[in-house]
N, C-alpha and C positions, 0 to 999 in steps of 0.2 A: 883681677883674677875672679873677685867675688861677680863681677859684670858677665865674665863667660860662662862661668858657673850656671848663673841664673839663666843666660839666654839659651845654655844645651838643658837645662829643664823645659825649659818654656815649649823646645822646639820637640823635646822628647813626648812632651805632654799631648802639644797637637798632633804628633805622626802617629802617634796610640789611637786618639780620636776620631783619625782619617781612615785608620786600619782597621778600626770595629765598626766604621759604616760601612767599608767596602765586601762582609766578611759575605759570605752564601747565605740563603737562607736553612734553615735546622733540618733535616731531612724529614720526613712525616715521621709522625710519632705512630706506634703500634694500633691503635684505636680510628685514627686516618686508614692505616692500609688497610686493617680489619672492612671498615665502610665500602669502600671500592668492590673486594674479595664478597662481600654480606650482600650486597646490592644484589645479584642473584634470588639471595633467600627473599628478601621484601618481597618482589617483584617476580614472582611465578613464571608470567610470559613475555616475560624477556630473555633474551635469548644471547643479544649483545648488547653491552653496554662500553660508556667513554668518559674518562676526565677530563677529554682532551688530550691530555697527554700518555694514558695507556689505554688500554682497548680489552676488555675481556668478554670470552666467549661461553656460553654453558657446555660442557664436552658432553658427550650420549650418555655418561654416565650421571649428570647431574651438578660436579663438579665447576666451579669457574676453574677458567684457563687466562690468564694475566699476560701480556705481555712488560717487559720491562720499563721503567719510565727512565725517558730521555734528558741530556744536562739539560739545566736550566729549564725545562719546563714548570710553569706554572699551574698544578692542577686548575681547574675549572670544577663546577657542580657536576655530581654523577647524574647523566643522561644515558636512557634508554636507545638503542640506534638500530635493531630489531628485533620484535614481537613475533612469536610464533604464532602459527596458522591456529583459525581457530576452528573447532572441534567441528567437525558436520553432522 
């Protein structure tokens, strides 16, 4: 008895350790999505920017405009992907 005992620990212990590697990763934290959304303010003449995985736009009013990010996307570095015309 005490044989079974031990082996449904044994087996309990590894399918916990199977379960916390296979979990998501943590969704961005507040200060991540702030960066994407702020990448606008750094960045004056920029106009659209990417993480790869969202795409945001500056609206006529000055605001970014975000789209939502997709499962399993992996951000990437925030790049610039168009610069507005410049002044004549």
């Amino acid at each position: 008895m005490k044989r079974i005992l031990a082996s449904v620990a044994i087996v309990l212990v590894l399918s916990a350790g199977a379960f916390a590697q296979q979990q998501p990763a943590p969704a961005p934290t507040p200060a991540e999505e702030a960066s994407l959304h702020g990448f606008g303010d750094r960045d004056k003449t920029c106009q659209e920017w990417t993480d790869a995985c969202r795409t945001c736009r500056r609206a006529e009013n000055g605001d970014p405009v975000c789209s939502n990010i997709g499962p399993a996307c992996q951000p990437q570095a925030i790049t610039c992907s168009r610069r507005s015309e410049p002044a004549k």
